[in-house]
C-alpha positions as a Markdown table, in Angstrom:
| # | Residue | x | y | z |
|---|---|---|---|---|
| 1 | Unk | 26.7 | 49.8 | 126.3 |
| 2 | Unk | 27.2 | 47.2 | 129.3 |
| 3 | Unk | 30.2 | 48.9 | 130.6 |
| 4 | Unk | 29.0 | 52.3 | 131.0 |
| 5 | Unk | 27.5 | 53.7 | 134.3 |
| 6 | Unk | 23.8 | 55.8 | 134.8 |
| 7 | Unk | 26.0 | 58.5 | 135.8 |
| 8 | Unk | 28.1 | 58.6 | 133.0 |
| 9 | Unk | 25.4 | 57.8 | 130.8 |
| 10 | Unk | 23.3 | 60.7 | 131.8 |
| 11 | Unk | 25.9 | 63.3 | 131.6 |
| 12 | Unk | 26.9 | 62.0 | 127.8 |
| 13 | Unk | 22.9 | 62.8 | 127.0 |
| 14 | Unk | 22.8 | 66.5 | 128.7 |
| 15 | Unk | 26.1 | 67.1 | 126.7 |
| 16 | Unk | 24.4 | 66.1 | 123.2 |
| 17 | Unk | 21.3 | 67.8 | 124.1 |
| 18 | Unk | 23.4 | 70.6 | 125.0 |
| 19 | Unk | 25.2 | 70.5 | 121.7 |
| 20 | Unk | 21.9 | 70.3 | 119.6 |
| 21 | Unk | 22.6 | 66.7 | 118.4 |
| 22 | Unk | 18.9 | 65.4 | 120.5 |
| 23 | Unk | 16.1 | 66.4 | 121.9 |
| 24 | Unk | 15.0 | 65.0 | 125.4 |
| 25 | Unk | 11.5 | 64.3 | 125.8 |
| 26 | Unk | 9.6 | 63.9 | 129.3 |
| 27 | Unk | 6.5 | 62.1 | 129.8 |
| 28 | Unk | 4.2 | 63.6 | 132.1 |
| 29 | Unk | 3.2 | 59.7 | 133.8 |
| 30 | Unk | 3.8 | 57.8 | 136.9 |
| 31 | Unk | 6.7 | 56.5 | 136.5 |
| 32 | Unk | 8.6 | 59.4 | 134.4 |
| 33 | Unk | 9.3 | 58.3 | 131.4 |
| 34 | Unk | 11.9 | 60.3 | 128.9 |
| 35 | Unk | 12.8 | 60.0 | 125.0 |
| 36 | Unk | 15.4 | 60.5 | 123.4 |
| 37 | Unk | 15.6 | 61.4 | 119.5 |
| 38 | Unk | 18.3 | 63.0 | 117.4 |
| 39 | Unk | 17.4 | 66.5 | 115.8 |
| 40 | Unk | 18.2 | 67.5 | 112.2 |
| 41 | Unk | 21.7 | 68.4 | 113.2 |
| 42 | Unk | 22.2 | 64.6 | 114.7 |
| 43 | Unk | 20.4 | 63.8 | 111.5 |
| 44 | Unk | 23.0 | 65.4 | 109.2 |
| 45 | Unk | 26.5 | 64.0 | 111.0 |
| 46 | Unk | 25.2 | 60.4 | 112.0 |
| 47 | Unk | 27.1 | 59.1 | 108.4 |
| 48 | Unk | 29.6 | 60.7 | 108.9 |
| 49 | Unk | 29.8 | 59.5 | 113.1 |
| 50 | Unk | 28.9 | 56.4 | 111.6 |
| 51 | Unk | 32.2 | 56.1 | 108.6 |
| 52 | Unk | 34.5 | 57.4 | 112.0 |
| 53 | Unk | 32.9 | 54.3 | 113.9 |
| 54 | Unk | 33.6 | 51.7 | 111.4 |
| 55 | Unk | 37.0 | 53.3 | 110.7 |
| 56 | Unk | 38.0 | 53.2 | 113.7 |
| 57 | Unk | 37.1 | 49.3 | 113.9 |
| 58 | Unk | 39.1 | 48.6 | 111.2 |
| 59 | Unk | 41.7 | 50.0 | 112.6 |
| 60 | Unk | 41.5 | 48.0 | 115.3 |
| 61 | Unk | 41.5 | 44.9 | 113.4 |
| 62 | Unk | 44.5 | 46.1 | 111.5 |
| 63 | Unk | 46.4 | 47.0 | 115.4 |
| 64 | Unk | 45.1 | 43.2 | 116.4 |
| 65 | Unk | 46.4 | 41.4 | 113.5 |
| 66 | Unk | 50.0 | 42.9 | 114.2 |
| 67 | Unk | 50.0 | 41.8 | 117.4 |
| 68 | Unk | 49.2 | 38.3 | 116.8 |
């Protein structure tokens, strides 16, 4: 995601850890190193995340075409 900022970034991860959707995992090492992975819950929506995402992008190609 090029246009997105650390800051922004980091907040969007605390909010899905927050909301059970992943698990966060330090490394103990020099320097820190983190992980990121989704948890069942994540597990269980990413399809249906995933049919929203592509929806959404035809959509979009549907919007584009009647502007041209």
């Amino acid at each position: 995601m090029p246009d997105i900022s650390e800051r922004m970034i980091t907040k969007q991860l605390k909010e899905l850890e927050i909301d059970s959707l992943i698990n966060r995992e330090v490394f103990p090492e020099v320097p820190p190193r983190v992980e990121y992975s989704l948890t069942e819950l994540g597990k269980l929506i990413h399809p249906f995340l995933k049919g929203m995402y592509k929806g959404g992008l035809l959509f979009e190609n549907v919007i584009d075409s009647f502007e041209s």
